[in-house]
C-alpha positions in Angstrom: -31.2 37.8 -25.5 -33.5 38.5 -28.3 -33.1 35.3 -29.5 -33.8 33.7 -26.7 -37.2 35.4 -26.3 -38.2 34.5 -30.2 -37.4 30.6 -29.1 -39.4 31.0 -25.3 -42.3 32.5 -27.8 -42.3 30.0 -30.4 -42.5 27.1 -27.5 -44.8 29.1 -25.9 -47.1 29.1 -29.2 -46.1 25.4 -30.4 -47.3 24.4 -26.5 -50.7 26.3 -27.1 -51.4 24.4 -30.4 -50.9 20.9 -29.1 -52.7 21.6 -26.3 -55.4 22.8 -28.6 -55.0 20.2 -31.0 -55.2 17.6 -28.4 -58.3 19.1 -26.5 -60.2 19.0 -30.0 -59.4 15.4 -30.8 -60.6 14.3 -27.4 -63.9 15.9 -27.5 -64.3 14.5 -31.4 -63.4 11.2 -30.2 -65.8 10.7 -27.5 -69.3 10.3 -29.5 -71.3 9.4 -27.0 -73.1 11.0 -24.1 -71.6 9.9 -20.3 -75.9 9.0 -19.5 -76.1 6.7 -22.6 -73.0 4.3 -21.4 -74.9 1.2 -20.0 -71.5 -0.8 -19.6 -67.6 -0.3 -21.4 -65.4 -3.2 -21.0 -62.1 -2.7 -22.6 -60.6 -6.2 -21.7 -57.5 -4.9 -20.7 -57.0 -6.6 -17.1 -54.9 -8.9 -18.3 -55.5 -11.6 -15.5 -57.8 -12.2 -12.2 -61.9 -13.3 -12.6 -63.4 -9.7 -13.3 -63.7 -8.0 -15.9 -63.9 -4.1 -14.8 -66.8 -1.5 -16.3 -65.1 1.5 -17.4 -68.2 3.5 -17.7 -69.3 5.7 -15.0 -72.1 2.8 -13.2 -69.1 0.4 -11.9 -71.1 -2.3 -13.2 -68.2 -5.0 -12.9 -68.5 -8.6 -14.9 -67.7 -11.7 -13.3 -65.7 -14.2 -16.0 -66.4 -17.9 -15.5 -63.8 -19.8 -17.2 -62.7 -17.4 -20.5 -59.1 -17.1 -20.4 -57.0 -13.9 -20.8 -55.6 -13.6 -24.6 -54.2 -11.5 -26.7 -56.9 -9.3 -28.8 -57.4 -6.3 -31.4 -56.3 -3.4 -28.4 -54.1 -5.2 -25.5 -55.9 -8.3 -24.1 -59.0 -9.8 -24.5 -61.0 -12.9 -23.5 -61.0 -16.4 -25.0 -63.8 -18.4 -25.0 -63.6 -22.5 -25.3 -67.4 -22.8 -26.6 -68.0 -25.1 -23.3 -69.2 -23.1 -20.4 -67.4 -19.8 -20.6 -69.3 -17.0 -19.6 -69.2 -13.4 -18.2 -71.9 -12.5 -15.8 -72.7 -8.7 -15.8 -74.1 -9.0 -11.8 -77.3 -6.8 -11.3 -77.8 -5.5 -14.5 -80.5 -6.9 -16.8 -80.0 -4.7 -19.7 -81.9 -2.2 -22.0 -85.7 -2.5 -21.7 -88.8 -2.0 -23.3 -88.4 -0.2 -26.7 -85.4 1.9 -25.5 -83.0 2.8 -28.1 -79.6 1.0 -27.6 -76.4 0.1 -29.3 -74.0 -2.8 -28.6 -70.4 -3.7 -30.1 -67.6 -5.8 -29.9 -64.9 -7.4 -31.3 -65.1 -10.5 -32.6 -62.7 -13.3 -34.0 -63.3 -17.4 -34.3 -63.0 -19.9 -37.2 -65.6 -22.1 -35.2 -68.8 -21.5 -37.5 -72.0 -22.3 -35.2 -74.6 -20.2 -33.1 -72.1 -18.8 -30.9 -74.3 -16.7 -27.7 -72.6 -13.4 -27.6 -74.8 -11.4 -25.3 -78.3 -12.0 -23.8 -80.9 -10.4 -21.2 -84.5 -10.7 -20.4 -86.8 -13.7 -20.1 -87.4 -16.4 -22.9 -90.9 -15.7 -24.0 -92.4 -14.0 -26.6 -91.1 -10.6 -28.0 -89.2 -9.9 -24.5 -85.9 -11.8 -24.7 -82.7 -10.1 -26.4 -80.4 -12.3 -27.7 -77.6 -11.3 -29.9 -76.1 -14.8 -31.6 -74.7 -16.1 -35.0 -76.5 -17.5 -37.3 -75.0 -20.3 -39.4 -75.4 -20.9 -42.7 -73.0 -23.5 -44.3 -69.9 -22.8 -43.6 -69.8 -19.6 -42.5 -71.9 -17.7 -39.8 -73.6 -14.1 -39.7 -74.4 -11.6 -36.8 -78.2 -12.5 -35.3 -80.4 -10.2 -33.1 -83.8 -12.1 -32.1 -86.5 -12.0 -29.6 -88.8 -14.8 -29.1 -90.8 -15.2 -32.2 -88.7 -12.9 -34.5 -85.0 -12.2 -36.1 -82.7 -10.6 -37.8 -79.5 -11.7 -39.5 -76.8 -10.4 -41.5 -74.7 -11.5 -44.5 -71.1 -11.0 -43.5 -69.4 -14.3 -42.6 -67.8 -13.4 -39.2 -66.7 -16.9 -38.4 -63.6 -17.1 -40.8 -60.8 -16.8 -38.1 -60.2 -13.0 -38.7 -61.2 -10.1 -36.1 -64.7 -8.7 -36.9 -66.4 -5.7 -35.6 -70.1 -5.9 -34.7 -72.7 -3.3 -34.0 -76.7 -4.4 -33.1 -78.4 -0.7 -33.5 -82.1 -0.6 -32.2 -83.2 2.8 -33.4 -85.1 5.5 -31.6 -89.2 4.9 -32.4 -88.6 1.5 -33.7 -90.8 -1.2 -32.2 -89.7 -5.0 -34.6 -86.6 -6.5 -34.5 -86.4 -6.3 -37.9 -86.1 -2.4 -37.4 -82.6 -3.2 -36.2 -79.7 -2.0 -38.4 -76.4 -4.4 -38.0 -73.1 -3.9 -38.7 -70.4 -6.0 -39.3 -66.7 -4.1 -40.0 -68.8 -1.0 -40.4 -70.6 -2.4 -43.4 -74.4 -2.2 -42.9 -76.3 -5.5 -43.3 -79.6 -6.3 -45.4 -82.4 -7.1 -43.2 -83.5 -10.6 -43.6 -85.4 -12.8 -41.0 -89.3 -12.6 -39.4 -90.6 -9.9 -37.4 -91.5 -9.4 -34.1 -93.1 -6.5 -32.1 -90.4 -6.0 -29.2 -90.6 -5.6 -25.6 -87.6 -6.1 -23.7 -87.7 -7.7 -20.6 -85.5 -6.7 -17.7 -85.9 -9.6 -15.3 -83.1 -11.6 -16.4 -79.2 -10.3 -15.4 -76.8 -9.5 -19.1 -74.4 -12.9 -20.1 -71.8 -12.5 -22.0 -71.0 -16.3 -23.8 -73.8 -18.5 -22.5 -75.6 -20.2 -24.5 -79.5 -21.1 -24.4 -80.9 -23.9 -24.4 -80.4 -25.7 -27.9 -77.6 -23.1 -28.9 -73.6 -22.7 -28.2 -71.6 -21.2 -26.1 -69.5 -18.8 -27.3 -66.3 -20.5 -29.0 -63.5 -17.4 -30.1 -62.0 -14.4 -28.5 -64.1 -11.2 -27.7 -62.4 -7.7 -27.2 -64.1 -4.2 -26.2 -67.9 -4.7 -25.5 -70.1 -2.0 -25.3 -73.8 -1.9 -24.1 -75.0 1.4 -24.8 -79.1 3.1 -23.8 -78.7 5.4 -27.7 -78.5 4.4 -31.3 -75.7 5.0 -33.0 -74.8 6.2 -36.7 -72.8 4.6 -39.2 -70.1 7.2 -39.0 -70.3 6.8 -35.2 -69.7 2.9 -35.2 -67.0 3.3 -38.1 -65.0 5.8 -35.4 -65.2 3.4 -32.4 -64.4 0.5 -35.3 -61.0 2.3 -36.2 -59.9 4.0 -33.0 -61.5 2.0 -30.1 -63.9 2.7 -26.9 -61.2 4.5 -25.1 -61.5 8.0 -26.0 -64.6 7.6 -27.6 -66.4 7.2 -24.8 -65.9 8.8 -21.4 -64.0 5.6 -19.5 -61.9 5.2 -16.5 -59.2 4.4 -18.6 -58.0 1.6 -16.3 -54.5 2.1 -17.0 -54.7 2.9 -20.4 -52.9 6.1 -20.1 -49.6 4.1 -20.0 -49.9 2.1 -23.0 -48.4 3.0 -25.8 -51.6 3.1 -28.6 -49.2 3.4 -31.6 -48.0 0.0 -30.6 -50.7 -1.9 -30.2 -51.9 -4.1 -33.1 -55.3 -3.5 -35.1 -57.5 -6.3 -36.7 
């Protein structure tokens, strides 16, 4: 009988730690506030014409043509470079000089100016248009406005997976006060400046090109649009462990995958 109590105890205490344990890794995980999630997609439908927002605003995509692919966590879109697109209906974005992150996955071996996400009207200082920027044969991760850019030096067009973070800082004003990351490496500024003003008349696209550039050609996995600037050691924990869990998401199922299985870039 004694025994039996020592072993009920020792479950007992072993049932409190995990719990604990678990509890503590959740709220480390999630680095960013619930009112600073703009839009999560985590890709992992799998099939259908919509590509669910896992923040808290139900801001839903609508995907014109991409095609449902295996990606870095579960499934992702592919893009043929044509007229893919996903259509963020009734959002236009982050305006103004608000601070704002945005992230995704990345993979192609098609070097040119792919369109990876773009609000707000063509004219000066106001659009917001995150492309690549080729350069021989390779291409780097672009942030512009009309008039002004900013550019990277990591070729993310060499047919492996790439992660890619467009920080606009709190107080900054130019885009060349943007910091860029690519794999969690911060990039040297290089481009012209602009003064910035984000315009919000103009609903977020996700692939389309504008006029005189390409649509995105290559798989895209977890996009993030975020209203907050994020740190190096922020982007470097989403990079290695995802947007589930470290960001407050309807986890759309997630709960039933197993995450030690899945594959990483």
């Amino acid at each position: 009988m004694k025994f039996r109590n020592q072993s009920r105890y020792i479950l007992l205490c072993l049932s409190v730690l995990i719990l604990a344990l678990t509890t503590t890794a959740i709220i480390y995980a999630r680095v960013i506030e619930d009112e600073n999630v703009e839009v999560v997609y985590l890709f992992e439908e799998g099939e259908g014409d919509v590509a669910y927002d896992s923040s808290p605003n139900g801001r839903d995509g609508t995907i014109v043509g991409a095609q449902w692919v295996d990606a870095v966590y579960g499934t992702g879109l592919q893009y043929d470079g044509e007229d893919d697109n996903l259509i963020i209906d009734g959002y236009a974005g982050v305006g103004g000089t608000t601070p704002r992150t945005i992230l995704f996955w990345f993979k192609s071996d098609s070097t040119r100016q792919h369109s990876w996400v773009k609000w707000g009207p063509n004219t000066a200082g106001a659009k917001y248009y995150i492309r690549a920027h080729p350069s021989g044969e390779q291409c780097f991760l672009r942030i512009e406005v009309n008039g002004g850019q900013n550019y990277g030096q990591d070729d993310v067009c060499d047919g492996e997976w790439h992660h890619c973070a467009v920080v606009f800082p709190n107080g900054a004003d130019s885009v060349q006060d943007h910091d860029l990351y690519v794999d969690g490496n911060l990039q040297e500024d290089t481009g012209n400046d602009r003064v910035m003003d984000t315009g919000v008349e103009q609903i977020v696209n996700v692939g389309a090109r504008l006029t005189g550039h390409h649509f995105l050609h290559g798989i895209m996995d977890e996009l993030a649009i975020l209203s907050t600037e994020l740190d190096a050691e922020q982007i470097n924990e989403i990079k290695d462990n995802g947007l589930y869990g470290s960001v407050s998401v309807d986890p759309q199922g997630k709960l039933a995958t197993n995450w030690a299985s899945i594959k990483k870039y």
